[in-house]
KEKE-3310 file (N, C-alpha, C; in steps of 0.2 Angstrom, whole numbers, plus 5000, padded with zeros to 4 digits):
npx = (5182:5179:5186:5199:5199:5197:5210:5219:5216:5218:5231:5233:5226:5218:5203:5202:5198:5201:5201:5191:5197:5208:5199:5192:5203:5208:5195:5198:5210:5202:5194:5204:5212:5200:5196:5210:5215:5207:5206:5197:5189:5195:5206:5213:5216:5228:5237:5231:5229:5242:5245:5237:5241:5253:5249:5244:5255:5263:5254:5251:5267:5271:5264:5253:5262:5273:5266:5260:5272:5276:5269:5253:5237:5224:5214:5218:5226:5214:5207:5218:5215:5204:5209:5217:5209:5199:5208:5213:5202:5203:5213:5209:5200:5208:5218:5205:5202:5214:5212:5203:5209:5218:5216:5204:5193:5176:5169:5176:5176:5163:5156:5148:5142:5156:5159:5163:5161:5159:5147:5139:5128:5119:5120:5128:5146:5152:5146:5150:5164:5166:5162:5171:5183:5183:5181:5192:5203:5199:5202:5216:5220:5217:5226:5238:5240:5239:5246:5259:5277:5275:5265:5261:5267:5264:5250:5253:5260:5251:5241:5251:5261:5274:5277:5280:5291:5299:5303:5309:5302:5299:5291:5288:5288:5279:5268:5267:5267:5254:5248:5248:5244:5228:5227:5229:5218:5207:5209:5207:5196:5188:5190:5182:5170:5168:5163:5150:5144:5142:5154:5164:5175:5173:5168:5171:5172:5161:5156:5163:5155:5147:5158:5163:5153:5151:5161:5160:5150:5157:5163:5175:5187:5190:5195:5189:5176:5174:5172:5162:5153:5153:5145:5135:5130:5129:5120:5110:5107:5104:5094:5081:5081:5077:5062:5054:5054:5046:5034:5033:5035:5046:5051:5057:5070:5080:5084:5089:5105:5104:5104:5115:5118:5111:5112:5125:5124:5112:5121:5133:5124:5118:5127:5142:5155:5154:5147:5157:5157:5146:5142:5144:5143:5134:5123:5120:5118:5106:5096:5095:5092:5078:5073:5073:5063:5052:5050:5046:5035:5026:5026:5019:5007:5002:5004:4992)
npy = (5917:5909:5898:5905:5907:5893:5887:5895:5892:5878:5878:5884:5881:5890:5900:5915:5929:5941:5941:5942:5959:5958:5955:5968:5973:5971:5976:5990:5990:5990:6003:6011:6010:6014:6026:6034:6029:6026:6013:5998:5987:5974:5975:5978:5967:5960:5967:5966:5954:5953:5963:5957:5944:5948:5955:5945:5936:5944:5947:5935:5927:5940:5940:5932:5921:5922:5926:5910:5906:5910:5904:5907:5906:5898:5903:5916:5919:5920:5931:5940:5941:5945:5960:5963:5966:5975:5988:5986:5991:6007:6008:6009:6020:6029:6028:6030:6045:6052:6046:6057:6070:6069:6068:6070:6060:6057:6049:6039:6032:6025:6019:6017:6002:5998:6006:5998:5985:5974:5967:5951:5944:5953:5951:5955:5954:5948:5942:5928:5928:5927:5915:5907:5911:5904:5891:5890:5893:5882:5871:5872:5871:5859:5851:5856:5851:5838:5833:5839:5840:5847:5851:5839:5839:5851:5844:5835:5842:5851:5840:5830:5836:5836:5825:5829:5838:5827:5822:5829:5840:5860:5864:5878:5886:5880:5884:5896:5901:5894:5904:5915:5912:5912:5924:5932:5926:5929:5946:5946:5941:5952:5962:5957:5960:5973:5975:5971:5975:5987:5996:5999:6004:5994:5983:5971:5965:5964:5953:5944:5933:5926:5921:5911:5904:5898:5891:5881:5875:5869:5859:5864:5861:5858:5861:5862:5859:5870:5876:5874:5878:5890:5894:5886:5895:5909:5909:5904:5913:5924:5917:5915:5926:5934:5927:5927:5941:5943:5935:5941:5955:5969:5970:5959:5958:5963:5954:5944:5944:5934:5925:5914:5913:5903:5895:5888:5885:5875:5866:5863:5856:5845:5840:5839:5840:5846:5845:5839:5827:5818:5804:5802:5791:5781:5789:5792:5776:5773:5782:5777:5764:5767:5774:5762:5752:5763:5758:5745:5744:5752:5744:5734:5740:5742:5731:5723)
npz = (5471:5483:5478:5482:5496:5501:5498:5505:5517:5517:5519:5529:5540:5545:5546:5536:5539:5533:5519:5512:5508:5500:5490:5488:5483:5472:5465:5468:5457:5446:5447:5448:5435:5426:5430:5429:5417:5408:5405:5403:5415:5411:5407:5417:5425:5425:5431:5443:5448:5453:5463:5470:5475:5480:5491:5499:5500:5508:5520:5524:5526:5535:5545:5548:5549:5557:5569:5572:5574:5585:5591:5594:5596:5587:5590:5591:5579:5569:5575:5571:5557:5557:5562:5552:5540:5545:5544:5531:5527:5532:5526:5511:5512:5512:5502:5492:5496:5491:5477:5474:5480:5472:5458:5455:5457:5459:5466:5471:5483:5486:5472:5455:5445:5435:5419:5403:5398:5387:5374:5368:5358:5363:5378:5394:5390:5404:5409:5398:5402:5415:5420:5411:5413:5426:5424:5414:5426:5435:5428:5425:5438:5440:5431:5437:5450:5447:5436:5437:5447:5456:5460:5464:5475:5481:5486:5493:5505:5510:5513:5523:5529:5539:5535:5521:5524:5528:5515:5509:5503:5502:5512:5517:5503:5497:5502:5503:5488:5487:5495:5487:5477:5479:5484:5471:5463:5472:5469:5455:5452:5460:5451:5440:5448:5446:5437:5437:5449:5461:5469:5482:5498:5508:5503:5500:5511:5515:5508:5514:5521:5511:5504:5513:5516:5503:5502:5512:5510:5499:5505:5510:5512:5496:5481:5471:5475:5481:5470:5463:5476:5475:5462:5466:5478:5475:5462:5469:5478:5470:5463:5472:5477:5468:5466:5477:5477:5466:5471:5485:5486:5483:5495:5500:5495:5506:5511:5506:5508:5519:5514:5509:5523:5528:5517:5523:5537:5534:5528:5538:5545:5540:5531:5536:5530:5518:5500:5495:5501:5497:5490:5475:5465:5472:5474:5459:5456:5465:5456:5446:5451:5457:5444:5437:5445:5443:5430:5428:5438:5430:5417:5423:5426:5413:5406:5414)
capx = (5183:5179:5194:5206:5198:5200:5217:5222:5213:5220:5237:5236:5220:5214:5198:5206:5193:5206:5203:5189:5199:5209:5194:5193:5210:5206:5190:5200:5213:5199:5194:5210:5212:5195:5199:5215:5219:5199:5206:5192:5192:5199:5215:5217:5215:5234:5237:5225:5232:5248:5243:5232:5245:5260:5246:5240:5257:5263:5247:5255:5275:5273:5258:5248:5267:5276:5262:5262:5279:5278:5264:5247:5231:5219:5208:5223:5225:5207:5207:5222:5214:5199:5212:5219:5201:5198:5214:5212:5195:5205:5218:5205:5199:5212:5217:5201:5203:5217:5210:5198:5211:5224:5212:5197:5189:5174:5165:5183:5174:5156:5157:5143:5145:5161:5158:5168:5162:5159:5140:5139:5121:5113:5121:5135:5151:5156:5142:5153:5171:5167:5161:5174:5187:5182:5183:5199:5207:5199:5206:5224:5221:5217:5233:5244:5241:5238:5251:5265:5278:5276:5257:5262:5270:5259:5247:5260:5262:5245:5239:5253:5267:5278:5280:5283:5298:5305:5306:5313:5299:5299:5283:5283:5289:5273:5260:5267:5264:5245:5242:5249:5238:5225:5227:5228:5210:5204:5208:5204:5187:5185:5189:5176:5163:5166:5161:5142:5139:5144:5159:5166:5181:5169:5162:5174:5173:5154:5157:5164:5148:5147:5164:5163:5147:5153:5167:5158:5146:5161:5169:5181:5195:5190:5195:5183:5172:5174:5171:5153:5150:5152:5142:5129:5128:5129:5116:5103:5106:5100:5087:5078:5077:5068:5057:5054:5051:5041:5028:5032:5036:5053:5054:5061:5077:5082:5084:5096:5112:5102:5104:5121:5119:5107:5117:5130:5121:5110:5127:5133:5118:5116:5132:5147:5161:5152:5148:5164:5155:5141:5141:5141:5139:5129:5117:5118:5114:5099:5092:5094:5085:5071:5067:5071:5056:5045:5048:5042:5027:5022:5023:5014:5000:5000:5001:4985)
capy = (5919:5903:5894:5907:5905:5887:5887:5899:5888:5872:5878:5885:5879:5898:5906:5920:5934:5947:5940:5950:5963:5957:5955:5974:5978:5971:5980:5997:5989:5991:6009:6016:6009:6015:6032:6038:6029:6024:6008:5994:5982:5968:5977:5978:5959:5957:5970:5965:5947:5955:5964:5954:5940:5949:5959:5938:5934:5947:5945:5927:5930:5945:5943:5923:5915:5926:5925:5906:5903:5913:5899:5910:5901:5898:5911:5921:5920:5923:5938:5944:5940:5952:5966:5965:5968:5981:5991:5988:5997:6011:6012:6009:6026:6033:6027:6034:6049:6051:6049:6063:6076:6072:6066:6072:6054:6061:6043:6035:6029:6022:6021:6014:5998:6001:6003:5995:5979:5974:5964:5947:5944:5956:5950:5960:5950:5947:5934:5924:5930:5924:5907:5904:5910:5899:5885:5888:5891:5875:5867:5874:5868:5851:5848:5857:5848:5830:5833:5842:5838:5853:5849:5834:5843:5855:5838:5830:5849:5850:5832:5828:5846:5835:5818:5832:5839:5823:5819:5833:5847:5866:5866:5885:5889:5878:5888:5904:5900:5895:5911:5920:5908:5912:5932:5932:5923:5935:5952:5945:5943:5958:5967:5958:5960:5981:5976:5970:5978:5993:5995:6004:6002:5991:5980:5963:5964:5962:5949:5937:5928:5924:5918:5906:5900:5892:5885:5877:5870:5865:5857:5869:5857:5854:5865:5858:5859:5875:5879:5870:5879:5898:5892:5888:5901:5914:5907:5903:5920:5929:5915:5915:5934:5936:5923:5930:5949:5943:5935:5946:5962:5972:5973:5953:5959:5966:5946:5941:5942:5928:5917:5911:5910:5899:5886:5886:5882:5868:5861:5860:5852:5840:5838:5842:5839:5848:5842:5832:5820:5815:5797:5802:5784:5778:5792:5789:5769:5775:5784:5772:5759:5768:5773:5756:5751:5764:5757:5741:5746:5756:5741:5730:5742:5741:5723:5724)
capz = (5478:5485:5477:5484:5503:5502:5499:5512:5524:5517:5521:5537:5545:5549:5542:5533:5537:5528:5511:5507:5509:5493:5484:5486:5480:5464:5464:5466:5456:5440:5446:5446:5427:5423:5431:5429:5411:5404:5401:5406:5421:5410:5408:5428:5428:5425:5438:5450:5451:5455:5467:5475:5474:5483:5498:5501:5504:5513:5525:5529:5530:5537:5550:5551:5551:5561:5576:5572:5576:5592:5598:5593:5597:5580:5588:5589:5569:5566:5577:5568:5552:5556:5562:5548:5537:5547:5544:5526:5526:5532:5518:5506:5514:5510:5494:5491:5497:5486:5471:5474:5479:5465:5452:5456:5458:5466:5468:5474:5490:5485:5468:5453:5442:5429:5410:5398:5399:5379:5373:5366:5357:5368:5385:5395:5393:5408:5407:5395:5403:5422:5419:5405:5419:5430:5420:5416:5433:5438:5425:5427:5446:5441:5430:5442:5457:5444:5431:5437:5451:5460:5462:5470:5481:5485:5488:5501:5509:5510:5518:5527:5530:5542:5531:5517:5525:5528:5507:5506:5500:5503:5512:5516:5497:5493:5508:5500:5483:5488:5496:5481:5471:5481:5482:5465:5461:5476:5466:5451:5456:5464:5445:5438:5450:5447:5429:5435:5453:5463:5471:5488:5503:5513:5498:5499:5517:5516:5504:5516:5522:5504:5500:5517:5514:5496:5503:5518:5505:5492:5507:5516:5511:5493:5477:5463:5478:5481:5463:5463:5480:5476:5458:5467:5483:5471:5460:5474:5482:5466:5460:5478:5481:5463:5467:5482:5474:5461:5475:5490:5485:5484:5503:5499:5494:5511:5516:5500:5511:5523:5507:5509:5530:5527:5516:5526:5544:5534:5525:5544:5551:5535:5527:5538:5526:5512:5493:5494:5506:5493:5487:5466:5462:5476:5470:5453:5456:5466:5453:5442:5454:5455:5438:5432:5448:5441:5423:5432:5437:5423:5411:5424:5426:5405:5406:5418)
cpx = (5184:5185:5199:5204:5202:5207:5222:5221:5216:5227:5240:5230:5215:5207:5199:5201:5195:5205:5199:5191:5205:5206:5195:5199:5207:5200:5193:5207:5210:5198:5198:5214:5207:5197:5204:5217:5213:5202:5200:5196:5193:5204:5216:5218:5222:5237:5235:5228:5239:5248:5241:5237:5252:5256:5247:5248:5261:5261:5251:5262:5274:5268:5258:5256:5272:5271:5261:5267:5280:5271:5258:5241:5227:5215:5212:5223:5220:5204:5212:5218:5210:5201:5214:5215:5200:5204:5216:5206:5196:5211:5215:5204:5201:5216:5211:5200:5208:5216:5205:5202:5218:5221:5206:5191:5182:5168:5169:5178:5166:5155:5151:5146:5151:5158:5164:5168:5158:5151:5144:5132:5116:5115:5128:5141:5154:5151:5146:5159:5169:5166:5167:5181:5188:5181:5190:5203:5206:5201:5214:5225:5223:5224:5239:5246:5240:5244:5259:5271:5277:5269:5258:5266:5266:5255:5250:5260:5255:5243:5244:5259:5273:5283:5284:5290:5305:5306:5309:5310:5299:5292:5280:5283:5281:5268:5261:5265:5256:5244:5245:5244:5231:5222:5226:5222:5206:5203:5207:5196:5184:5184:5185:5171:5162:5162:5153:5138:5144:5150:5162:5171:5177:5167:5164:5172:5164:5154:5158:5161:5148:5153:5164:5159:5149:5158:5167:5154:5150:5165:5175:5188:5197:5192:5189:5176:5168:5172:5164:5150:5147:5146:5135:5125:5126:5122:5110:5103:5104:5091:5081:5077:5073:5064:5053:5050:5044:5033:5027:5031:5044:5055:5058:5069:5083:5085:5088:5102:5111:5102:5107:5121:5115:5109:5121:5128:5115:5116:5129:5129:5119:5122:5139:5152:5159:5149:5153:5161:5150:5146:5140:5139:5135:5122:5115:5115:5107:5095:5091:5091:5078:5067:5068:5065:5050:5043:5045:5035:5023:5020:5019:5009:4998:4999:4993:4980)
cpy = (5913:5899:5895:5907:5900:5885:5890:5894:5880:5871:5879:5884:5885:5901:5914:5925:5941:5946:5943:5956:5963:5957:5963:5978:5976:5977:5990:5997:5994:5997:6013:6016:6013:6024:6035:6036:6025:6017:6001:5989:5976:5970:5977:5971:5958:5960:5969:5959:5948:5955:5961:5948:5944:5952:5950:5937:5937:5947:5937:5925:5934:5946:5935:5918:5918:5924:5917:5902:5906:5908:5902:5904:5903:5902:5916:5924:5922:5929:5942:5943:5948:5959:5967:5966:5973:5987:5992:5992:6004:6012:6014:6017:6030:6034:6034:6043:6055:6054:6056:6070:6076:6071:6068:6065:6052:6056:6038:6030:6023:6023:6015:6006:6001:6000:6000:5989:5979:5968:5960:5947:5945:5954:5953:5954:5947:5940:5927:5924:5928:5919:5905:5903:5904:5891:5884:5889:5884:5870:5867:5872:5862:5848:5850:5854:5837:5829:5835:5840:5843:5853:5844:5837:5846:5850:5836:5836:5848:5844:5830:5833:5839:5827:5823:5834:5834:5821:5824:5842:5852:5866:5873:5888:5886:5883:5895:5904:5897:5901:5916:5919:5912:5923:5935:5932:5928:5942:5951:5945:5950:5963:5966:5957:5967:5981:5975:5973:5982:5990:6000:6001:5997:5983:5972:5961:5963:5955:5941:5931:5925:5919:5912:5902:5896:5890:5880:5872:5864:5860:5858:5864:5855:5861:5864:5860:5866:5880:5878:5876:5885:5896:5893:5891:5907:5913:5909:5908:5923:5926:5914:5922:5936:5934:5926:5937:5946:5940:5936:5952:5965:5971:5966:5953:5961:5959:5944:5940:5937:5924:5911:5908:5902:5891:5885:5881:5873:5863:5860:5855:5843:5835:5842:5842:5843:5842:5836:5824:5817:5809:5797:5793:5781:5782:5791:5781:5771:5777:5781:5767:5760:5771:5767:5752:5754:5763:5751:5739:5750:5750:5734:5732:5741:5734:5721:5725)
cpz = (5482:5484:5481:5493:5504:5501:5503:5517:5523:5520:5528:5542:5548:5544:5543:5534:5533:5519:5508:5506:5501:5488:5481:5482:5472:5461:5464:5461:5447:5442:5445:5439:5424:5423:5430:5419:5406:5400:5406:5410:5419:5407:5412:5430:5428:5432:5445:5452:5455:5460:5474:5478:5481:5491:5501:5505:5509:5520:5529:5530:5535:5546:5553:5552:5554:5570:5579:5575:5584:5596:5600:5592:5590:5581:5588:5581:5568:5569:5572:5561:5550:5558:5556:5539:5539:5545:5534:5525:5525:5526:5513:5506:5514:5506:5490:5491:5492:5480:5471:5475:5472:5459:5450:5456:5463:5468:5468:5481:5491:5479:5462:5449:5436:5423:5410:5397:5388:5379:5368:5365:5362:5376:5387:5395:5399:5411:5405:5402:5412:5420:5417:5409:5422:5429:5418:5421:5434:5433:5426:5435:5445:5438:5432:5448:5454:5441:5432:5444:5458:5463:5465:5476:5484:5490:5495:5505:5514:5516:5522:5527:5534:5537:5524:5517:5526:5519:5506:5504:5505:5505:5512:5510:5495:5496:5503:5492:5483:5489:5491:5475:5471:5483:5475:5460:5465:5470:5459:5448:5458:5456:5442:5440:5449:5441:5431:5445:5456:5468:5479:5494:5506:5508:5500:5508:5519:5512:5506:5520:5516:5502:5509:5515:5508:5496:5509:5513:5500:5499:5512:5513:5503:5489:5472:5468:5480:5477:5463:5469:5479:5469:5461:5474:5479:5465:5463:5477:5474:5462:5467:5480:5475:5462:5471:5482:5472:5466:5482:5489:5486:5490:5504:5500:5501:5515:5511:5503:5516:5521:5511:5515:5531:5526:5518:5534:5541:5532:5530:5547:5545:5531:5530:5532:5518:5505:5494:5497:5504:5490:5480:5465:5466:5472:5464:5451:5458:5463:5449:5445:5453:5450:5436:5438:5444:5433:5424:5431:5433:5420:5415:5424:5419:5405:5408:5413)
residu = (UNK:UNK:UNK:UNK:UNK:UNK:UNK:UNK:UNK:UNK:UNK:UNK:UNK:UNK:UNK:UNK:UNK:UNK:UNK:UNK:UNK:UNK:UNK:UNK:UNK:UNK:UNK:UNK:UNK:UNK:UNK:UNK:UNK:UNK:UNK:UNK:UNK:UNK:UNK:UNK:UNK:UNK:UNK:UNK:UNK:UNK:UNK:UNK:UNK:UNK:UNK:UNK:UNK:UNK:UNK:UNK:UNK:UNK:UNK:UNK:UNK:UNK:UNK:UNK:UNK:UNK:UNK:UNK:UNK:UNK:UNK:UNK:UNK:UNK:UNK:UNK:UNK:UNK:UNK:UNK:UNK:UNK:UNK:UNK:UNK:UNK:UNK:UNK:UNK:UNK:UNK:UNK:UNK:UNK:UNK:UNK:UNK:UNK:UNK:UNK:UNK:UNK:UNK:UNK:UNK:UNK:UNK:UNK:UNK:UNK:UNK:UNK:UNK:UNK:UNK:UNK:UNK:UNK:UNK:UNK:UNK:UNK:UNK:UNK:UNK:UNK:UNK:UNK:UNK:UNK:UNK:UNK:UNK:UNK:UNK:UNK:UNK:UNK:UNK:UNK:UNK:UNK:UNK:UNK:UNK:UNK:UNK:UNK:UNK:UNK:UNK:UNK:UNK:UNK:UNK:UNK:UNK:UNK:UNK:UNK:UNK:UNK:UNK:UNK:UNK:UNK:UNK:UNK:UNK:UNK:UNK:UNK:UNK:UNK:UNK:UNK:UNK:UNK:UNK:UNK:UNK:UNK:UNK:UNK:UNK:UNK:UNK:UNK:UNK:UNK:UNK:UNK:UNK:UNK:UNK:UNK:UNK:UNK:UNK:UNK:UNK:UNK:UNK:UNK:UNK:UNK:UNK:UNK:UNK:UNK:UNK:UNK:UNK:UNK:UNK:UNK:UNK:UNK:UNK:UNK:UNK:UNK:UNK:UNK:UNK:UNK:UNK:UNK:UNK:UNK:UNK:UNK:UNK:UNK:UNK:UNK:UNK:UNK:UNK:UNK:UNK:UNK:UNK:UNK:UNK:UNK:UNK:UNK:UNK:UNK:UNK:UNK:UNK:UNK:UNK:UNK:UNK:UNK:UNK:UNK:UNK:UNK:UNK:UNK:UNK:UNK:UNK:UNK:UNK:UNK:UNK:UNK:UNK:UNK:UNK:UNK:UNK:UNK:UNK:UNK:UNK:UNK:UNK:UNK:UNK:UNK:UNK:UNK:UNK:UNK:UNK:UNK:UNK:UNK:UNK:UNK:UNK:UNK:UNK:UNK:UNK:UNK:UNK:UNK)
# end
């Protein structure tokens, strides 16, 4: 989810508050496989991508570059972002709706975690099969935008749009091919989160404190970074509230969607520019200074 924010926002500078609203197509992408044809929400992934892919760029032809061109203030776009999350909520509601009077789908609207998810040595697949995801997208990222000419492209669109047009490149062919990228990763996500928590018209749209927050952490500009960020918002939103249970009490968990606000307002305060703004080798000499100090003093205290 985080990947596909960040690349909305790289291309047009607007924080997309619509994109949880992708998430959820995916998420009824897998219900409507689960229910209409029992096939599991890793069949819906091919669909979902689609989907999610064509709504994304839809959303940005058809709305964010359209108001654009007519000389719409950036809080213009982000108001328009959130009318148009809102406005999904109500399809969803009637999607919903839908299933229930043609299929009889009678927890279309608020509905539980999906079967079908398959076990690995006693642990639900999707344990395996997100990470492993996630690994490969950011891989297929890295040698698309390092390896291919079109990734450079994207790259030059990206970082400088105006120097692009004069070499020659398609910049809006590349924006548009982001937010298809970027819609795509959205509703693919969404099918496997039906696989491990519950699901409903509202669900992605609550999602999106989460999905900023680990792209404020990764960076907001970075993809890898972004991959890192969601990793560990996602993370410390679940290792922090059962810490929490285990020596508060259940009433803890009421405070879990506080996680993420959390690291986004310290990563502001601490680390404007996110993760990306960290020194790896600087830190890594540091810590190599100081064990080689306290291997030091250790063998002089033994000397002693």
């Amino acid at each position: 989810m985080a990947i596909g924010l960040t690349l909305t926002y790289l291309t047009t500078k607007v924080p997309n508050f619509a994109y949880g609203s992708i998430v959820t197509i995916g998420i009824y992408s897998a219900l409507s496989f689960y229910s209409l044809y029992g096939i599991s929400p890793y069949g819906a992934l091919p669909v979902a991508f689609i989907l999610g892919s064509l709504t994304s760029a839809a959303i940005y032809l058809g709305i964010l570059r359209t108001l654009a061109r007519r000389g719409s203030s950036l809080v213009g776009l982000m108001i328009a972002t959130l009318a148009i999350d809102i406005a999904f909520v109500g399809i969803f509601g009637l999607y919903s709706d839908y299933l229930y009077t043609a299929h009889r789908v009678i927890y279309a609207t608020n509905f539980p975690q999906l079967p079908g998810d398959f076990s690995l040595f006693g642990v639900p697949g999707i344990a395996f099969a997100a990470p492993y995801s996630l690994a490969m997208i950011t891989l297929g990222l890295f040698a698309l935008l390092t390896e291919t000419k079109f990734g450079v492209a994207m790259r030059a669109s990206i970082e400088n749009p105006s120097l692009a047009r004069v070499l020659g490149i398609n910049v809006e062919a590349v924006y548009i091919f982001a937010w298809m990228l970027a819609g795509g990763f959205a509703a693919m996500s969404g099918a496997y989160y039906s696989l491990w928590l519950p699901g409903g018209i509202d669900v992605g749209s609550k999602l999106i404190v989460e999905i900023f927050a680990s792209s404020v952490l990764g960076g907001l500009a970075s993809i890898y970074g972004a991959a890192l960020g969601g990793v560990i918002i996602g993370a410390s939103e679940i290792l922090i509230t059962t810490a929490g249970v285990d020596v508060f009490g259940s009433s803890v968990g009421i405070y879990q969607k506080g996680i993420p606000l959390v690291f986004m307002i310290i990563t502001l305060l601490v680390l404007p520019q996110g993760l990306v703004s960290l020194k790896v080798g600087k830190a890594v000499r540091l810590i190599r200074t100081l064990t080689f100090a306290r291997l030091l003093k250790y063998l002089h205290l033994r000397g002693n």
